[in-house]
LUMBA-86622 format. One record per residue (C-alpha): residue number from 1; residue in one letter; x, y, z. Coordinates in steps of 0.001 Angstrom, whole numbers, plus 500000, padded with zeros to 6 digits. Each point is the difference from the previous one (the first is absolute). Layout:
<atoms>
ATOM  num  residu  u  v  w
ATOM  NUM  A  X  Y  Z
...
</atoms>
This chain:
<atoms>
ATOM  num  residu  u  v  w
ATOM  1  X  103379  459703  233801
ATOM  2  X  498887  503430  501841
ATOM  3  X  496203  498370  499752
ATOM  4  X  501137  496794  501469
ATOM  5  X  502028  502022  502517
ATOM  6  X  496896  502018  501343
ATOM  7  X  497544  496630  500085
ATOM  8  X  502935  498753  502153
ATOM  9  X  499550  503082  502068
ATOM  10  X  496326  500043  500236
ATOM  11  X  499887  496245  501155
ATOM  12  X  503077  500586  502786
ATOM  13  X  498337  503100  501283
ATOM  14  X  496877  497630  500552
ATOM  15  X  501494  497659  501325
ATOM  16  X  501795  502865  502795
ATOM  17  X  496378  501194  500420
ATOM  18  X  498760  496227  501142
ATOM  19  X  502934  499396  502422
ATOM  20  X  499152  503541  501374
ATOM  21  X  496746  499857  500427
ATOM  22  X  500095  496269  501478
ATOM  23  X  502881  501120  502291
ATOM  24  X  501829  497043  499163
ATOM  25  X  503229  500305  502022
ATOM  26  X  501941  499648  496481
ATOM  27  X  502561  502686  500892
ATOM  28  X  502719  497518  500991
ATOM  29  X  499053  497908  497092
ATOM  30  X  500554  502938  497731
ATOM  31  X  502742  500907  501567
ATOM  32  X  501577  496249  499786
ATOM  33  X  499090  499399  495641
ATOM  34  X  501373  503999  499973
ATOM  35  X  503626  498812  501523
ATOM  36  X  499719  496762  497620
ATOM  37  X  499518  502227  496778
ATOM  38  X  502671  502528  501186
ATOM  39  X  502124  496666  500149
ATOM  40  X  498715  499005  496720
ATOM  41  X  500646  503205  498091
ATOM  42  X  503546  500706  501232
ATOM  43  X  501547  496228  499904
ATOM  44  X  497600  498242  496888
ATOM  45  X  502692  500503  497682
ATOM  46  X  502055  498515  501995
ATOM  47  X  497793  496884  500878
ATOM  48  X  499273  499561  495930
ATOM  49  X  503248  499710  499353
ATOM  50  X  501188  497582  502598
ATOM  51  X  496349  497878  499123
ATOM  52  X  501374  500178  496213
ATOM  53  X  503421  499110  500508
ATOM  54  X  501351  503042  498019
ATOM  55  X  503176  501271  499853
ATOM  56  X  501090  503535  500000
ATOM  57  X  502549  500415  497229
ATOM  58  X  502601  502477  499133
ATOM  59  X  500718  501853  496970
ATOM  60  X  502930  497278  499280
ATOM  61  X  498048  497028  500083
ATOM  62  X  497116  501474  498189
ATOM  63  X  501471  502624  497710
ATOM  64  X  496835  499804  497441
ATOM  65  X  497243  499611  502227
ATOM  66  X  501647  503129  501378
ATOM  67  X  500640  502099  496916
ATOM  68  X  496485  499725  499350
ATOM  69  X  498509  501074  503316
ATOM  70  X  502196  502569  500172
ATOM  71  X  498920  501810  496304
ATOM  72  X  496093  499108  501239
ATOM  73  X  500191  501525  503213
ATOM  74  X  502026  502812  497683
ATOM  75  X  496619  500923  498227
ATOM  76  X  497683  498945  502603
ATOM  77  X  501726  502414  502246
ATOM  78  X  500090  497662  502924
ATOM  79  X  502846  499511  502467
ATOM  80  X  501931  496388  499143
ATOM  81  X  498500  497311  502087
ATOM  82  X  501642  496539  501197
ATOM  83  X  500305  497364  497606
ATOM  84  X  499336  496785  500689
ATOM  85  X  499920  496482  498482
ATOM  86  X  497760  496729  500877
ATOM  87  X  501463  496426  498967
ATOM  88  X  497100  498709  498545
ATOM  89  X  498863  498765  496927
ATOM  90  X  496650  501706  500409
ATOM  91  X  500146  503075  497597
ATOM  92  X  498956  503137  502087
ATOM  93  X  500714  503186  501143
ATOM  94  X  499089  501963  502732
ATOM  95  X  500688  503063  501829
ATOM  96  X  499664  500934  504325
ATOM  97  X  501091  502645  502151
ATOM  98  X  498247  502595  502066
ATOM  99  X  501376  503233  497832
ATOM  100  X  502019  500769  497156
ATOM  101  X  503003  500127  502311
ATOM  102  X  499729  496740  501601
ATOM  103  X  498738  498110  496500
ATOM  104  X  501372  496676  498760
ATOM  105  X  499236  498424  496786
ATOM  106  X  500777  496058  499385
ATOM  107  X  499263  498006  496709
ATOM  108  X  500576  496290  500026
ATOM  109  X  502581  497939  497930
ATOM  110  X  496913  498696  498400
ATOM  111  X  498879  503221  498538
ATOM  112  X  502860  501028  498895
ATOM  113  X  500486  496817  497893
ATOM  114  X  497119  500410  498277
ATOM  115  X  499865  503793  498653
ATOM  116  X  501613  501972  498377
ATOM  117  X  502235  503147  500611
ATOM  118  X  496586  502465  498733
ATOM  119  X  497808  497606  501871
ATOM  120  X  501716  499874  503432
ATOM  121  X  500465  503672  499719
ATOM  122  X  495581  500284  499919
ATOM  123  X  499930  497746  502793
ATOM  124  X  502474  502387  502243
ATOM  125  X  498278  502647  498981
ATOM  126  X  497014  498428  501325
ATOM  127  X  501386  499172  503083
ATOM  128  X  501655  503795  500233
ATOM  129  X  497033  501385  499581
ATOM  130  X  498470  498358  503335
ATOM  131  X  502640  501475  501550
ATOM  132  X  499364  503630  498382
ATOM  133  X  496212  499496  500839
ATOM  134  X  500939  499164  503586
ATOM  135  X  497590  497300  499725
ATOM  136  X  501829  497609  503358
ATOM  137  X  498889  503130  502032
ATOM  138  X  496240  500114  498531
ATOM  139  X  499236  496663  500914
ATOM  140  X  501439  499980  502903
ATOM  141  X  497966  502867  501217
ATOM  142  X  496549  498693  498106
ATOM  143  X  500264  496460  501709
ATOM  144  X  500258  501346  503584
ATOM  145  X  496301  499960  500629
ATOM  146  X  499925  496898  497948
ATOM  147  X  502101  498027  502138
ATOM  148  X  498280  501171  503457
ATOM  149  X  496880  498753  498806
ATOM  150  X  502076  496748  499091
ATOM  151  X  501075  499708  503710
ATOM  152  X  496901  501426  501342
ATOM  153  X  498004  496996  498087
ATOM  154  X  502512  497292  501098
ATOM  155  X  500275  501140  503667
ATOM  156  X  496522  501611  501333
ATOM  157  X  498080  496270  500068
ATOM  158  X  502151  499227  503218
ATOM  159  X  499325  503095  501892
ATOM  160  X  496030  499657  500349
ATOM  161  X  498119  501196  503150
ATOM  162  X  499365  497336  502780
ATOM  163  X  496801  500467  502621
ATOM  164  X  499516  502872  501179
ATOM  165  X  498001  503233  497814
ATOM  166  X  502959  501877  499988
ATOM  167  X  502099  496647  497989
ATOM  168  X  496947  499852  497646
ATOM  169  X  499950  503558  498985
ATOM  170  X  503441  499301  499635
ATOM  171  X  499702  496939  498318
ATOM  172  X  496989  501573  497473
ATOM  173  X  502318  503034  499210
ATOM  174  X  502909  497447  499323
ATOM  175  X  497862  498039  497370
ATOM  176  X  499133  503378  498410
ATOM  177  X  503146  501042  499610
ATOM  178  X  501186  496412  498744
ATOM  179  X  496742  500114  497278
ATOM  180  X  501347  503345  498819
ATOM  181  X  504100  498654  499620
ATOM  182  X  498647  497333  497789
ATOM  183  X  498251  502629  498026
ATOM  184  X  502920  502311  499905
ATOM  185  X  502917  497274  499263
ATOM  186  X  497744  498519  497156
ATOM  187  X  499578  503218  498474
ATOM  188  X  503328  501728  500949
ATOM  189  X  501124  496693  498281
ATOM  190  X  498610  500656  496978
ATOM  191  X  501182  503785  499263
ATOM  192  X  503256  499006  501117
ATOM  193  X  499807  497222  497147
ATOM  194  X  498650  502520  497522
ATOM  195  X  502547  502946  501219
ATOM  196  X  503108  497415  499418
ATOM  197  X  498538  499581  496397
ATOM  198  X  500140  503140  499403
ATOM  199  X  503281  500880  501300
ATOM  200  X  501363  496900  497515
ATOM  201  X  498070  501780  496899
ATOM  202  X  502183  503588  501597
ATOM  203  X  503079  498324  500137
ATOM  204  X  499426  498794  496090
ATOM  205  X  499270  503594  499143
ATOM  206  X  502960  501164  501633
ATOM  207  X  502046  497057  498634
ATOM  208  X  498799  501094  496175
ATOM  209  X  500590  503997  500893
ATOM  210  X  503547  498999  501453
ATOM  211  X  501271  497911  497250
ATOM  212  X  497524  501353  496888
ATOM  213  X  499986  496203  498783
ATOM  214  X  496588  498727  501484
ATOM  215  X  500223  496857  497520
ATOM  216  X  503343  499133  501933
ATOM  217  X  497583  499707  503389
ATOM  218  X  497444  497877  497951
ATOM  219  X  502521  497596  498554
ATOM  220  X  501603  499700  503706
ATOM  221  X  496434  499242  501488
ATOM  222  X  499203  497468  497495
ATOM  223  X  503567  498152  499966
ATOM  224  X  499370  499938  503930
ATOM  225  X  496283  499113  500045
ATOM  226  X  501192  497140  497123
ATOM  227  X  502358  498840  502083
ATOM  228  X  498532  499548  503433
ATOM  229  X  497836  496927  499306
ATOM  230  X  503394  498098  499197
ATOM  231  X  501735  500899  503057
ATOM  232  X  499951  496885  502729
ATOM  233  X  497473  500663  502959
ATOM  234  X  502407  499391  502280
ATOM  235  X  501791  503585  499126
ATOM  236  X  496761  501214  499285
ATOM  237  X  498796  499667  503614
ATOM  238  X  503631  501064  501407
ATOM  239  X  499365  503456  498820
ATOM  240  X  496478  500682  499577
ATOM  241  X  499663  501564  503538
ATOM  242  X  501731  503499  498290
ATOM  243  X  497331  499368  497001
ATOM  244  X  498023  503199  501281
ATOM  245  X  503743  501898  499416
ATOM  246  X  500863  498176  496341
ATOM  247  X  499064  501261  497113
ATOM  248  X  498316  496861  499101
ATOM  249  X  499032  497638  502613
ATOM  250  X  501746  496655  500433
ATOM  251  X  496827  497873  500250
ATOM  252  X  499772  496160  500406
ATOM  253  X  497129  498301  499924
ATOM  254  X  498566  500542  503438
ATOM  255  X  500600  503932  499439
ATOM  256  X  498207  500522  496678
ATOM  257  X  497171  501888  501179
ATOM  258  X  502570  502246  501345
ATOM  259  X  500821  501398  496290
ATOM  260  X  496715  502367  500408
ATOM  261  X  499892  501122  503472
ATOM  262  X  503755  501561  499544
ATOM  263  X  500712  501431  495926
ATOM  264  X  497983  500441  497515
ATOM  265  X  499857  497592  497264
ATOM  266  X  502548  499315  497125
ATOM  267  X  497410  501172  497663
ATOM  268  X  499113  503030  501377
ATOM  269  X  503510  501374  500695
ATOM  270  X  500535  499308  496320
ATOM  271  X  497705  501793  499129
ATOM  272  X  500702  502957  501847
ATOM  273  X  503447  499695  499213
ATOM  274  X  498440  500065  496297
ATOM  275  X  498161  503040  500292
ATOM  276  X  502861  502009  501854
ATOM  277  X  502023  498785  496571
ATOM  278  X  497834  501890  497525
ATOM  279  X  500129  502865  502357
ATOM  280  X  503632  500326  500155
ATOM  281  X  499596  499546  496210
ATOM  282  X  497934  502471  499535
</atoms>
């Protein structure tokens, strides 16, 4: 993750040096993607929720999804978050929230049909762990740069110079610094990818070290993965915009090549899971 972090670094600070050196104008553009991200960090757990259709429930009307969060958070030494559940039968888990303090965590009815009481407990570990790892926050600050070359590639084509050699050296440094967002979103795009793998293998880890039952994790993640290809599309596609949030994406058929850009496979988070096993046993 630090590796990933510092590539991410070294192609942003790149990508400052271009608009710098081609005075682009970009300030208010910078400015305008900085106010949307602000937006996005303090109010996505908010917009998740209400996009998921979960419900925030109490201690009464979910004593035992309760009790357990509360012993988790107990040894994880983590502040109790929100609790929240989706009516769905997808099974899936997921946790957002900008800090510790302002953290919700929402299973669906689906999930919690299918596993167990050891099982369910890996999965909110999981989930907890995101939340420990502050991992909302990371993204949110390792996209920023990400999503202004996003904008800067969708919007630059319509501001080209006109006649005059002051609108073509405008025009020229516009197509430079249009060249160079493609670059950096492509690339950007790709560490983000890889860093959001590796934040799912830390949140397994942590899941493991939290609960000391790894094989619990690995029976959830293959009862889920099993499951998934039975679930109707049509649920499939109502929740699969939070799939970069779950802790296995909902994927129907048009989304399949999503399963790679997002988590890791089911393989190799077995196996990892595996390994940190024989450790603990040792």
């Amino acid at each position: 993750m630090l590796v990933t972090m510092i590539l991410l670094g070294v192609v942003y600070l790149a990508f400052l040096a271009v608009l710098w050196y081609v005075n682009a104008g970009t300030l208010v553009t910078i400015i305008f993607i900085g106010g949307f991200m602000f937006l996005q960090y303090f109010y996505s757990d908010r917009m998740v929720l209400w996009s998921m259709g979960a419900k925030v429930v109490t201690e009464s009307e979910a004593p035992e999804l309760h009790e357990i969060v509360t012993r988790l958070c107990a040894i994880a030494d983590l502040p109790k978050p929100k609790i929240a559940i989706v009516q769905t039968r997808v099974p899936n888990a997921f946790a957002t929230g900008r800090n510790q303090k302002n953290a919700v965590v929402a299973v669906t009815t689906g999930i919690m049909q299918q596993l167990n009481k050891g099982e369910l407990e890996a999965v909110l570990a999981h989930e907890l762990t995101h939340v420990k790892n502050r991992d909302a926050m990371v993204m949110t600050i390792a996209s920023f740069l990400s999503t202004l070359a996003f904008y800067l590639v969708q919007y630059l084509p319509f501001f080209g110079g006109g006649g005059d050699r002051r609108d073509r050296d405008s025009g020229g440094s516009i197509i430079i610094v249009w060249l160079v967002s493609i670059a950096v979103y492509a690339a950007s795009y790709l560490l983000l990818m890889a860093l959001s793998r590796y934040r799912e293998f830390a949140a397994d880890r942590g899941a493991a070290m939290i609960t000391g039952q790894p094989s619990q994790l690995i029976s959830a993640l293959m009862k889920i993965s099993a499951v998934m290809p039975r679930i109707p599309t049509e649920d499939l596609r109502k929740v699969e915009g939070a799939n970069a949030f779950f802790i296995i994406p909902a994927l129907s058929k048009s989304s399949i090549f999503n399963l790679f850009s997002t988590h890791p496979s089911l393989e190799a988070r077995v196996a990892a899971l595996e390994k940190i096993e024989q450790e603990l046993e040792a």
